[in-house]
Backbone as JSON, one array per atom type, in Angstrom:
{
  "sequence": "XXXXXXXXXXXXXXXXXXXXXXXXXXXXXXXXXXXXXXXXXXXXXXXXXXXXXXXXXXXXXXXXXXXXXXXXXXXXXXXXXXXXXXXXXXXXXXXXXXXXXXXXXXXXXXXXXXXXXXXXXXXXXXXXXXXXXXXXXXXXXXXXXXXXXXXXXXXXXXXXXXXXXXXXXXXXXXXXXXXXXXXXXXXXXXXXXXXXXXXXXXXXXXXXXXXXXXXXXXXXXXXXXXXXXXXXXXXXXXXXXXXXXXXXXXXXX",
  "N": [[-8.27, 25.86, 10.37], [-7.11, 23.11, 9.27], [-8.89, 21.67, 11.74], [-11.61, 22.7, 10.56], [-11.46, 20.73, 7.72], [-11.57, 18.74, 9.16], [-13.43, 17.63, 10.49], [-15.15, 17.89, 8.06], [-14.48, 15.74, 6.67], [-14.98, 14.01, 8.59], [-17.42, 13.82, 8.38], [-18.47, 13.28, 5.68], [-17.58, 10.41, 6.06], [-19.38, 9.84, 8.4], [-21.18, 9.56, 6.53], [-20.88, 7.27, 4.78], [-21.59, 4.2, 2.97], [-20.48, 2.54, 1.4], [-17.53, 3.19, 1.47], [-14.16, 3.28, -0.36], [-10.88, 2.63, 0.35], [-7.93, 4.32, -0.36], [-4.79, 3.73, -0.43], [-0.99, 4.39, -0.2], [2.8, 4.93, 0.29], [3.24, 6.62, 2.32], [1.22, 5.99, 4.38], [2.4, 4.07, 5.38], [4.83, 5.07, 6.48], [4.93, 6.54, 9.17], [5.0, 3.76, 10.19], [7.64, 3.43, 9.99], [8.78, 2.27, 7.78], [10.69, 3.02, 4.39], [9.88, 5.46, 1.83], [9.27, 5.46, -1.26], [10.62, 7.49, -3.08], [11.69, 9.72, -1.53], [14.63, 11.39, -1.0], [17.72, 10.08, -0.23], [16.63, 8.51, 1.59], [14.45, 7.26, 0.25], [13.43, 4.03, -1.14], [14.19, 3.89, -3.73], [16.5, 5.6, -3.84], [20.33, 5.93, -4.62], [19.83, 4.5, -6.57], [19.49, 2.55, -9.67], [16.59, 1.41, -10.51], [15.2, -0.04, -13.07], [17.12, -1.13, -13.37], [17.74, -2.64, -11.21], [15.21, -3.53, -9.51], [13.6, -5.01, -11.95], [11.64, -7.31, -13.77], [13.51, -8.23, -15.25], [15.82, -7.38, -14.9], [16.28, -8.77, -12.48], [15.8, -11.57, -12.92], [18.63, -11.55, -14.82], [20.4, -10.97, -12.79], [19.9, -12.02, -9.53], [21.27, -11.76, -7.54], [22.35, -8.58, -7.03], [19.62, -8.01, -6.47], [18.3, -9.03, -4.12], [20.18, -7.69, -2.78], [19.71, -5.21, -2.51], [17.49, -5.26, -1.78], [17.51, -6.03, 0.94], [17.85, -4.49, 3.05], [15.69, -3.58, 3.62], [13.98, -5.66, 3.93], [14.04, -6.41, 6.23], [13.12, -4.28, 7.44], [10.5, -4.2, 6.92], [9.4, -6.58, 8.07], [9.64, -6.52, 10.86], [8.06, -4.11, 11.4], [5.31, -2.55, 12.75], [1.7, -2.13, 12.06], [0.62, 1.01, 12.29], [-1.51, 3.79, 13.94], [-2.87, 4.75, 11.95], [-3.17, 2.48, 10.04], [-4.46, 1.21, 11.81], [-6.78, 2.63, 12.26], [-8.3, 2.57, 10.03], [-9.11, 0.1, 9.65], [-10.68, -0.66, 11.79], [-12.95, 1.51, 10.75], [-13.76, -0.16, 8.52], [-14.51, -2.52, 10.0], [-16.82, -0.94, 11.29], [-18.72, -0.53, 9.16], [-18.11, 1.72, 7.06], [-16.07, 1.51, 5.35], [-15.75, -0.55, 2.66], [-13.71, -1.8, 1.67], [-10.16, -1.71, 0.71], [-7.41, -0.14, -1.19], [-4.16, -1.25, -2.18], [-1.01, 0.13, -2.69], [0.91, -0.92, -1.57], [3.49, -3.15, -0.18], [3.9, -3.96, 1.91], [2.04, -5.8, 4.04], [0.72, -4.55, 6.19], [-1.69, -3.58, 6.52], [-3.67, -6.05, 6.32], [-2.62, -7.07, 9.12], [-3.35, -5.26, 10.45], [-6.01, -5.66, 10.47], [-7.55, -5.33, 8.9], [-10.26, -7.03, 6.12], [-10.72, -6.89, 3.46], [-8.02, -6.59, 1.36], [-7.19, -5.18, -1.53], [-3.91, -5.57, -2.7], [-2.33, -3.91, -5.03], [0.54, -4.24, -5.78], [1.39, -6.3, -5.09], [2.7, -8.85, -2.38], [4.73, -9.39, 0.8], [4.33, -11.86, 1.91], [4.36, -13.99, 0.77], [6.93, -16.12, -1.11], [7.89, -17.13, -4.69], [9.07, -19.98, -6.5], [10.69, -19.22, -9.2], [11.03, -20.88, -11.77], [9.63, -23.33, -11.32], [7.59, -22.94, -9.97], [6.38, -23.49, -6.9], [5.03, -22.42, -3.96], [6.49, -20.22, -1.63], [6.02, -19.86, 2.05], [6.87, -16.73, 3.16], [8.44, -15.69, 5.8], [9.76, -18.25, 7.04], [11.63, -18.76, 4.95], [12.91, -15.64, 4.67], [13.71, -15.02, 7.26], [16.04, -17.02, 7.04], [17.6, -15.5, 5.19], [18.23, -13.21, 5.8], [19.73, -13.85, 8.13], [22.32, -15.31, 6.48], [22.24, -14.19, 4.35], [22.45, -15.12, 1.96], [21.07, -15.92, -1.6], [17.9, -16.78, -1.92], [16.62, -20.38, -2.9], [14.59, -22.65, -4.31], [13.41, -25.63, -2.79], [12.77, -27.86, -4.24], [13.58, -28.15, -6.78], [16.11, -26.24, -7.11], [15.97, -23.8, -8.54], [15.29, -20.38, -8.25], [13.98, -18.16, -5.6], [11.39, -15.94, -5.81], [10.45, -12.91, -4.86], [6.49, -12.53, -3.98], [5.82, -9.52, -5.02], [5.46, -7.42, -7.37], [7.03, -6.87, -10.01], [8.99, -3.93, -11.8], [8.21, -4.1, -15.03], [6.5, -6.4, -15.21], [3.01, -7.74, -15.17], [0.15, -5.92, -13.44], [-1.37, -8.22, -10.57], [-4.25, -9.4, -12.43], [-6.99, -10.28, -11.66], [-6.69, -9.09, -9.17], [-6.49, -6.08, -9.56], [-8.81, -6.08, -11.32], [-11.25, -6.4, -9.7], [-10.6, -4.26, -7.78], [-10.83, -1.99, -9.35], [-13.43, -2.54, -9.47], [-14.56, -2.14, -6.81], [-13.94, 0.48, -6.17], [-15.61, 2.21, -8.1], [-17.73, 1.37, -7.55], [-17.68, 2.79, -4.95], [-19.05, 5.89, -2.51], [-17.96, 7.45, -1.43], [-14.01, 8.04, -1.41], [-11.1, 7.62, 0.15], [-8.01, 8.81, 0.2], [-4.77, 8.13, 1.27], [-1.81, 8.66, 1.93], [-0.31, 8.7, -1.05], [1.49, 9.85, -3.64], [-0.16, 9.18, -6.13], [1.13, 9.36, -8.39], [1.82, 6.82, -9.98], [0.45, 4.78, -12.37], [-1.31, 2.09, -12.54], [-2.8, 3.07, -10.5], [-3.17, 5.54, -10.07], [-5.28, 6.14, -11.01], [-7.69, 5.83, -10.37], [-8.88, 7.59, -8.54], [-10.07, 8.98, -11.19], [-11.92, 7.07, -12.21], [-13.7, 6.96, -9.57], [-14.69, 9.61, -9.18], [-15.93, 10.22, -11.55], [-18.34, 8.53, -11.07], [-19.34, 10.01, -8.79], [-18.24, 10.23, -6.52], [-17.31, 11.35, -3.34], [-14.05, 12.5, -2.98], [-11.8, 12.67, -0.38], [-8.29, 13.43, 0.29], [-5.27, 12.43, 2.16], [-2.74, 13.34, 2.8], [1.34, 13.91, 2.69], [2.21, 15.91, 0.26], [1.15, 17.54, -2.44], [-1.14, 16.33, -4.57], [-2.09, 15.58, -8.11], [-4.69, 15.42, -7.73], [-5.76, 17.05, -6.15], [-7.16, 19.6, -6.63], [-9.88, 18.21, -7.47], [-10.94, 17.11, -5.05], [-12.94, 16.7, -2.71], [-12.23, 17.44, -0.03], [-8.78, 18.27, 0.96], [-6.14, 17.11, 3.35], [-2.84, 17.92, 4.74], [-0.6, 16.4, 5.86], [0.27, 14.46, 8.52], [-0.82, 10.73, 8.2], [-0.65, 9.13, 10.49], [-1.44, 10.88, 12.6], [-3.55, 12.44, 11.7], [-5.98, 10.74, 10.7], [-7.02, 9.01, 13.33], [-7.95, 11.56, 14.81], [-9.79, 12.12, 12.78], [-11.44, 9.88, 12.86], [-11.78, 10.49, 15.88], [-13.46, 12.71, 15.89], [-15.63, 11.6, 14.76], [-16.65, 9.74, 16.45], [-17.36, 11.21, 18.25], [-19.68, 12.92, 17.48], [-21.42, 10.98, 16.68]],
  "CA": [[-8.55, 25.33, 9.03], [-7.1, 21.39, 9.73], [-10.17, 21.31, 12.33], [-12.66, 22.5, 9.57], [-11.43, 19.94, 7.24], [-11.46, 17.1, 9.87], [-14.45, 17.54, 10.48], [-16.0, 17.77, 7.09], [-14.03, 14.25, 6.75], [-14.89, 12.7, 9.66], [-19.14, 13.89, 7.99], [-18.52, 12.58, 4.68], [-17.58, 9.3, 6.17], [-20.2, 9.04, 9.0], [-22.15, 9.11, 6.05], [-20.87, 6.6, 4.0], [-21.59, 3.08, 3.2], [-19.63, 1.98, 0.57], [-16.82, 3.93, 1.05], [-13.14, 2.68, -0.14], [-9.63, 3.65, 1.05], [-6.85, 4.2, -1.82], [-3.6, 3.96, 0.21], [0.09, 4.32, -0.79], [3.52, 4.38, 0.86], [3.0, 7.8, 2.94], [0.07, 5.68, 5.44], [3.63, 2.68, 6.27], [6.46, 5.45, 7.07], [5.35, 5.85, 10.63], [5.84, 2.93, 11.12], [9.47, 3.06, 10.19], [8.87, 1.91, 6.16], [10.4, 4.59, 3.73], [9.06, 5.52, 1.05], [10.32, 5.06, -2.95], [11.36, 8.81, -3.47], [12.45, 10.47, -0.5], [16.08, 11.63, -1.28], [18.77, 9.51, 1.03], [15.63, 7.44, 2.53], [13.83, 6.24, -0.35], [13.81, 2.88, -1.4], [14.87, 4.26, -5.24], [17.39, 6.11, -3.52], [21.08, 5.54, -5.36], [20.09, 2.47, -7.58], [18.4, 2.59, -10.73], [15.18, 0.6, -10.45], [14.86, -0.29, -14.03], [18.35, -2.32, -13.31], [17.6, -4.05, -9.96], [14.0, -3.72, -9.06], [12.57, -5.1, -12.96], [11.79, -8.65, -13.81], [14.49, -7.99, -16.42], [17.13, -7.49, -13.87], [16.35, -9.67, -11.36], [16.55, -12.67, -13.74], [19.78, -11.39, -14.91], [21.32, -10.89, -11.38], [19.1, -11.79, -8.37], [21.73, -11.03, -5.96], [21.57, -7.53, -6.72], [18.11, -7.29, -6.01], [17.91, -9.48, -2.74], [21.18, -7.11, -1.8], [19.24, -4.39, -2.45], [15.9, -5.44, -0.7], [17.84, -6.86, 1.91], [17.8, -3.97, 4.63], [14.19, -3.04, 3.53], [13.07, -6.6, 4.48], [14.0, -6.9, 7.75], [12.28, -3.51, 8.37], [8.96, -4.57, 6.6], [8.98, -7.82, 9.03], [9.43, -6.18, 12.28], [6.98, -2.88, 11.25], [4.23, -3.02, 13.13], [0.54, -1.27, 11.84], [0.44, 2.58, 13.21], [-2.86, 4.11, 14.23], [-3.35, 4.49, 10.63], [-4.06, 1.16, 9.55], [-6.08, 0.87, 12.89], [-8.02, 3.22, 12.25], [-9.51, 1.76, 8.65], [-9.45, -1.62, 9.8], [-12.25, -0.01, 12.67], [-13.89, 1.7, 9.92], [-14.21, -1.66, 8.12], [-15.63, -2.94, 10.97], [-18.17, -0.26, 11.67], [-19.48, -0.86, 7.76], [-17.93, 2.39, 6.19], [-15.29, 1.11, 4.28], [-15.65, -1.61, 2.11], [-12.52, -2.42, 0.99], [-8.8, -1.2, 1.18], [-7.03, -0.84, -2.35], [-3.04, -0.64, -1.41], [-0.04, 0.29, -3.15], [1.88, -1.34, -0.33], [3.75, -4.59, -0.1], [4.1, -4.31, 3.62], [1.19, -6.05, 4.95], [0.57, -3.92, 7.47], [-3.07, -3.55, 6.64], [-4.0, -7.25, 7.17], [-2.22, -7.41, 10.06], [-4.22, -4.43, 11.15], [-7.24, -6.28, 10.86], [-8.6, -5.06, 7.46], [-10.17, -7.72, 6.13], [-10.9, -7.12, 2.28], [-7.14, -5.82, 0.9], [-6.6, -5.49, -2.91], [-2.41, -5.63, -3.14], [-1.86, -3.99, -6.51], [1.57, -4.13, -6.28], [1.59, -8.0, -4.47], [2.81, -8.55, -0.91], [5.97, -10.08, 1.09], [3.63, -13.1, 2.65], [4.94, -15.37, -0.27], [8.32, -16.35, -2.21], [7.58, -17.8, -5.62], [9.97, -20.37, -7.52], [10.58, -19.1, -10.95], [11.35, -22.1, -12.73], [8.7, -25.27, -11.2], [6.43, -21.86, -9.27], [6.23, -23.6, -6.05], [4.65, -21.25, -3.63], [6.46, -20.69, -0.29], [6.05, -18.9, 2.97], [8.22, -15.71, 3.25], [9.02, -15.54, 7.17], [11.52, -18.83, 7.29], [12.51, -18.16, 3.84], [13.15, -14.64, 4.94], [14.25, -15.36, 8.06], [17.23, -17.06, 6.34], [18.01, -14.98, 3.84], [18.66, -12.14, 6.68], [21.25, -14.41, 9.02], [23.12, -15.83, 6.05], [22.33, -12.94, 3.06], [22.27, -15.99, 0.79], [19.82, -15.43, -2.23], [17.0, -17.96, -1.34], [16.67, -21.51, -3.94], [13.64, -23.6, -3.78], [13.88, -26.85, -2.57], [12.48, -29.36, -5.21], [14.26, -27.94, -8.45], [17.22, -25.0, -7.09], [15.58, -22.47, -8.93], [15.45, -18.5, -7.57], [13.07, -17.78, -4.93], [11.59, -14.81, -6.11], [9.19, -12.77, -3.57], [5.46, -12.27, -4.71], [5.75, -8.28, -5.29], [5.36, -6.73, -8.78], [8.59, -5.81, -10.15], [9.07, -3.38, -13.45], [8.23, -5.41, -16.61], [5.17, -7.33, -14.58], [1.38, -7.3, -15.04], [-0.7, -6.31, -11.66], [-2.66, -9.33, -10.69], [-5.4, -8.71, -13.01], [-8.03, -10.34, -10.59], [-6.49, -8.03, -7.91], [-7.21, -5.3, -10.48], [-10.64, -5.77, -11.59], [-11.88, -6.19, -8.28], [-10.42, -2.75, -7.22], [-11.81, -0.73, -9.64], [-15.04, -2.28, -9.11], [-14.61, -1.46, -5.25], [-13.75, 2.11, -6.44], [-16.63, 2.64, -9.2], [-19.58, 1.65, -6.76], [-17.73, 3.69, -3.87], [-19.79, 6.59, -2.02], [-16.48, 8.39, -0.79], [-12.64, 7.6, -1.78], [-10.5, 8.32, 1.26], [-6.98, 8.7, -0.43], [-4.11, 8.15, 1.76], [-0.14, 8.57, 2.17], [0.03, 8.43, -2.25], [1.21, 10.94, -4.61], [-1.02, 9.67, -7.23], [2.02, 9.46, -9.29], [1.89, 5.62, -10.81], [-0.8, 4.42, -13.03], [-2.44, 2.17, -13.03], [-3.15, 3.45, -9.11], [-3.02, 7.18, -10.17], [-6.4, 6.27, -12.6], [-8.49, 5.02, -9.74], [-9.63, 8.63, -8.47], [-11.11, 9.45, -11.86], [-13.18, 6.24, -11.52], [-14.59, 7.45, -8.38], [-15.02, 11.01, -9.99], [-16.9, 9.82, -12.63], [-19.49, 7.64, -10.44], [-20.52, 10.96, -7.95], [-17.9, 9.52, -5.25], [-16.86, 12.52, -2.59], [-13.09, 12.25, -2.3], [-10.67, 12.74, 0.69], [-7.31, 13.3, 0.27], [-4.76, 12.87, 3.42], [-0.7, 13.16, 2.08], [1.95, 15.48, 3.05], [2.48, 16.75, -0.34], [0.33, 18.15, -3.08], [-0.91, 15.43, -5.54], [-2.51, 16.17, -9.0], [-6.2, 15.26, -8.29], [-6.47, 17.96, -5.22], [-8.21, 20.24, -7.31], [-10.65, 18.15, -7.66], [-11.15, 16.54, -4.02], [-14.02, 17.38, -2.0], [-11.11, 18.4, 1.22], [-7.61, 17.85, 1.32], [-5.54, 17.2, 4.51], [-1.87, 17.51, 4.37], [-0.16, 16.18, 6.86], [0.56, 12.6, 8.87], [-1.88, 10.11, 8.14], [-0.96, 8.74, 11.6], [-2.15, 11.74, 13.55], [-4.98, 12.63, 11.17], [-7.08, 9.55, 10.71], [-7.32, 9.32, 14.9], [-8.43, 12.93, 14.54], [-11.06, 11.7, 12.13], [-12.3, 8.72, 13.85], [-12.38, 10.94, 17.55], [-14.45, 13.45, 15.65], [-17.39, 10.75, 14.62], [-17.55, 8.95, 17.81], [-18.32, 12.65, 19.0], [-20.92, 13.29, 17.02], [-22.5, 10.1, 16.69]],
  "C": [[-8.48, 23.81, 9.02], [-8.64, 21.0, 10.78], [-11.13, 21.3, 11.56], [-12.96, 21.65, 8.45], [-11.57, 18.72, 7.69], [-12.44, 16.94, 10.01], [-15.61, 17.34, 9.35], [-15.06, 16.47, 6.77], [-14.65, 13.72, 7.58], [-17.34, 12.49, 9.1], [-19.34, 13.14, 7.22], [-18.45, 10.93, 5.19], [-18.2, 8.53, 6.69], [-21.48, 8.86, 8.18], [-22.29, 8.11, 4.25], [-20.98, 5.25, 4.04], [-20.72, 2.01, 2.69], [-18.47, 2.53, 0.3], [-15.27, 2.68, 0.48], [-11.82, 3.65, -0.16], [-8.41, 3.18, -0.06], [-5.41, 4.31, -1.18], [-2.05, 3.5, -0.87], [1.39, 4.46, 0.1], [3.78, 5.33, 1.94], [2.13, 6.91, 4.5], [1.29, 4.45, 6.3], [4.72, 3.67, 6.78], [6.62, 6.11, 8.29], [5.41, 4.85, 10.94], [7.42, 2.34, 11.0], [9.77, 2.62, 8.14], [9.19, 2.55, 5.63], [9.81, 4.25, 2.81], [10.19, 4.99, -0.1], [11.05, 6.38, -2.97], [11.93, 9.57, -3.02], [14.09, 10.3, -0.71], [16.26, 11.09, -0.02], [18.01, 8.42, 1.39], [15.15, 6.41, 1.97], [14.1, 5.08, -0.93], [14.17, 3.01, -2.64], [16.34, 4.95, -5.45], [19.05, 5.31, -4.44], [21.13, 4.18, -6.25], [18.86, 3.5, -8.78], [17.35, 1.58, -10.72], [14.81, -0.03, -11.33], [16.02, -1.6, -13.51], [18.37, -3.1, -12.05], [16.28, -4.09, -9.58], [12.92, -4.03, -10.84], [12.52, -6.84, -13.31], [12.85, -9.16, -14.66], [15.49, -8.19, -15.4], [17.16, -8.46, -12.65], [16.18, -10.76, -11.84], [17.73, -12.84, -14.24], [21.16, -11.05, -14.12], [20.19, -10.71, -10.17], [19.77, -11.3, -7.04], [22.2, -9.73, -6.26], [20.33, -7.15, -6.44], [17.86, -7.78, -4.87], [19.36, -8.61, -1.94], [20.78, -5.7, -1.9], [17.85, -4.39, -1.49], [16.53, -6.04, 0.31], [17.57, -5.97, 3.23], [16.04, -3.49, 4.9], [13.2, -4.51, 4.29], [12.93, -6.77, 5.89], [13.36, -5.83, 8.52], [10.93, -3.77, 8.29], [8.79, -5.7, 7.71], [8.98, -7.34, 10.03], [8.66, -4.56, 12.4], [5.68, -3.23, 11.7], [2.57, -1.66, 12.38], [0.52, -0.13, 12.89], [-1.26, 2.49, 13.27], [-3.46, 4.49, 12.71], [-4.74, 3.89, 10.18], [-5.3, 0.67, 10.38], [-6.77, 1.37, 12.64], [-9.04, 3.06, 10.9], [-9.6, 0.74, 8.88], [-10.41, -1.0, 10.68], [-13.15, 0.51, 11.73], [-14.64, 1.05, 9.4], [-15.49, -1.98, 9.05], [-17.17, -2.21, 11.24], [-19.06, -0.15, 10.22], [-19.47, 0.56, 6.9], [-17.58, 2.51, 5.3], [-15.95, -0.3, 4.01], [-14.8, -2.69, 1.84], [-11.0, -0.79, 1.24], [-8.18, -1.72, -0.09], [-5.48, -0.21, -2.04], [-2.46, -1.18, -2.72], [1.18, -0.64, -2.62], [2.33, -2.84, -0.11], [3.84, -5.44, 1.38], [3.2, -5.3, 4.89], [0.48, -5.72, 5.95], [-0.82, -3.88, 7.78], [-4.28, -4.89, 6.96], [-3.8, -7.04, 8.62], [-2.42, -6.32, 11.22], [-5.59, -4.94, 11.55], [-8.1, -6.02, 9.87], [-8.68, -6.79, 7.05], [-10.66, -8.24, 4.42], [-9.54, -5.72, 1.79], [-7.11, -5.89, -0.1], [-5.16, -5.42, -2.85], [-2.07, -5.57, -4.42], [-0.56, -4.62, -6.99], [2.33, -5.86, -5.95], [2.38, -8.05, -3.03], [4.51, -9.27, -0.28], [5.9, -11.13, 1.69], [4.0, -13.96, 2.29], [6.24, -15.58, -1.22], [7.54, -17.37, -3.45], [8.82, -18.8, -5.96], [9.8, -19.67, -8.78], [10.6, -19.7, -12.38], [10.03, -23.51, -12.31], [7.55, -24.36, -10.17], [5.85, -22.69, -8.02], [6.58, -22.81, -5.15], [5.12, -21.38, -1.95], [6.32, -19.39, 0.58], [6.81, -17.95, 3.28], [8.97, -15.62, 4.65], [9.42, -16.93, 7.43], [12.08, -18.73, 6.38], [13.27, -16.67, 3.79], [14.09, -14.29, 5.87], [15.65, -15.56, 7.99], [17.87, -16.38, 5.65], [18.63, -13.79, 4.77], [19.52, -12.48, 7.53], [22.25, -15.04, 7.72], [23.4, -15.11, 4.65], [22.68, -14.03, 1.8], [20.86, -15.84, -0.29], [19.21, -17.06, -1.99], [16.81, -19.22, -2.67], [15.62, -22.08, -3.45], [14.04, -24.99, -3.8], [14.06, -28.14, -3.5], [13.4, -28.57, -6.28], [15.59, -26.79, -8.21], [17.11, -24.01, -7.72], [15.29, -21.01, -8.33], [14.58, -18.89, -6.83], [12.72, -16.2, -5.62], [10.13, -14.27, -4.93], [7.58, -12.35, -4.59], [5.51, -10.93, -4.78], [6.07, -8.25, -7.23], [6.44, -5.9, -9.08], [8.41, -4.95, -11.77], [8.93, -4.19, -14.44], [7.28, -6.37, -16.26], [3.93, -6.78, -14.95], [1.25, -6.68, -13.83], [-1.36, -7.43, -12.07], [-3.82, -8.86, -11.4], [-6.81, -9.33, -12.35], [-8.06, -9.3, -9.81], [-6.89, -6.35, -8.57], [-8.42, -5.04, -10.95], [-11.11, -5.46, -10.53], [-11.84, -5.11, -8.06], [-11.14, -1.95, -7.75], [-13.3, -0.89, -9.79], [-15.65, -1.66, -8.12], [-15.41, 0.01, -5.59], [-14.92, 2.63, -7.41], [-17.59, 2.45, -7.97], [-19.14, 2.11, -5.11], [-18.87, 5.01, -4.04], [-18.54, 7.88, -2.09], [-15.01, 7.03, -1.52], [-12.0, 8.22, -0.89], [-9.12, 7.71, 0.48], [-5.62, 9.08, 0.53], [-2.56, 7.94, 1.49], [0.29, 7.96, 0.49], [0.24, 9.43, -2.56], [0.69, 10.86, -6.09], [0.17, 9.19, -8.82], [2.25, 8.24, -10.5], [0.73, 5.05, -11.0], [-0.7, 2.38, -12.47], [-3.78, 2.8, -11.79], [-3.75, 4.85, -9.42], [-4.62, 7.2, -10.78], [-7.49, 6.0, -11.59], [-9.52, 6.31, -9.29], [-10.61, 8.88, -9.71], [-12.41, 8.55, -11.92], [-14.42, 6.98, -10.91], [-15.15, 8.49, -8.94], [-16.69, 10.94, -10.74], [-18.33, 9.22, -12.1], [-19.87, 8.33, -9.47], [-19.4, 10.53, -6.51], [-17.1, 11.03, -4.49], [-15.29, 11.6, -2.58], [-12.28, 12.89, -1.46], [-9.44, 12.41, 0.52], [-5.87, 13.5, 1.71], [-3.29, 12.66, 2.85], [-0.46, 14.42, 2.63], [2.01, 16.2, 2.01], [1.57, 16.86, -1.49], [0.14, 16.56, -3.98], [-2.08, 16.3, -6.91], [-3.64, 16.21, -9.24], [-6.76, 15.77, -6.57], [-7.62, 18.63, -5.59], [-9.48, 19.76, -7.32], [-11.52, 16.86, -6.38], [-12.24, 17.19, -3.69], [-13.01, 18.56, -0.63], [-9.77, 17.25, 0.95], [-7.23, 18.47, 2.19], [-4.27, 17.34, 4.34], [-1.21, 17.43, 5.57], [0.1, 13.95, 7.3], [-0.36, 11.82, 9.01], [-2.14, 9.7, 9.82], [-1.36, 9.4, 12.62], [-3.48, 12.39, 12.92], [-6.08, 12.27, 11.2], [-7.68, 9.42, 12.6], [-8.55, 10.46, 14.8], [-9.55, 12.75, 14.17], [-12.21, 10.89, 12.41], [-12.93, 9.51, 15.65], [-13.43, 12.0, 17.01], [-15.95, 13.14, 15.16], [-17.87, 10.2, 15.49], [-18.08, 10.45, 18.45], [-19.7, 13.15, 18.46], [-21.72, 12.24, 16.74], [-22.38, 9.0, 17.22]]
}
């Protein structure tokens, strides 16, 4: 059955032009990233999120939230892109995908080699000031912040460092937004990876596609709410799937 679906994936895609790829935090946790929900693992795990991960709380105590993101950062910096991300950054290349619209703060998909990412949620490339918004590099600001667990200050004014990610009580970039669901409206195919669909304004992007004739592909381990109305769902590890998918088009074409 997984063979008959890989295959009707790996068709849909050798025959798409405009396809785009909807990823979420399922396509980073081989490479070591957890997820938000996974009991014990996830990054929501014993904290309330409203109280350290919202722009609310992290103005009102930043060193709970950089002592909470503190063990998560140092795994996002030394996580390297699985066969995953390789394998849509090759897609890219070969002119299937278009674009890459991620949930994911991890970078991983740049640094795969994709080379048009939307970052709904914003990335860990940049620290903001919050007070005079001078924009700095995250890996020596990061760097530091992991040998001395000091919350980070910008230089000209001593105001917070805060990292560019989208915390509770934030817009999305609304550039980074439009764009996407334009991606996603004049897609062919929607290849929907390692999400459960579960947070809007992400969760809304399938019906898009829906609506505009777009075949979608769903690859997650666990059920999400817009199977029903997939062309094939995979369930299983993106990082042994996608391979799978890619060795089954160079075979046939």
């Amino acid at each position: 059955m997984v063979n008959d679906k890989i295959r009707i994936a790996a068709a849909l895609l050798a025959n798409s032009h405009s396809g785009v790829a909807l990823t979420g935090a399922g396509i980073s946790t081989p490479s070591g990233i957890p997820d938000f929900r996974s009991p014990k693992s996830g990054l929501w795990s014993d904290i309330d999120p409203l109280a350290v991960a919202s722009i609310y709380g992290f103005r009102q105590n930043p060193s709970a939230f950089y002592e909470w993101i503190y063990p998560f950062l140092d795994i996002m910096l030394n996580a390297k892109p699985n066969a995953a991300h390789l394998a849509l950054a090759t897609l890219e290349s070969w002119g299937i995908l278009n674009s890459i619209v991620t949930q994911n703060l991890d970078t991983l998909h740049t640094r795969a080699g994709s080379q048009i990412v939307y970052e709904l949620h914003g990335h860990i490339r940049e620290l903001t000031c919050i007070h005079c918004f001078t924009v700095y590099d995250a890996n020596p600001v990061i760097s530091q912040f992991l040998k001395n667990r000091e919350v980070p200050h910008c230089t000209k004014c001593e105001a917070i460092l805060k990292p560019n990610v989208i915390l509770f009580g934030e817009q999305l970039p609304v550039n980074v937004y439009i764009a996407a669901k334009e991606a996603v409206r004049k897609s062919d195919v929607l290849l929907i990876i390692g999400t459960s669909l579960e947070v809007a304004p992400a969760s809304e992007l399938p019906l898009i596609a829906c609506r505009n004739n777009a075949k979608i592909i769903i690859i997650n381990r666990e059920t999400t709410y817009f199977d029903s109305r997939a062309t094939v769902v995979i369930n299983g590890d993106a990082a042994e799937i996608l391979p799978q998918i890619m060795s089954c088009m160079e075979a046939v074409g």
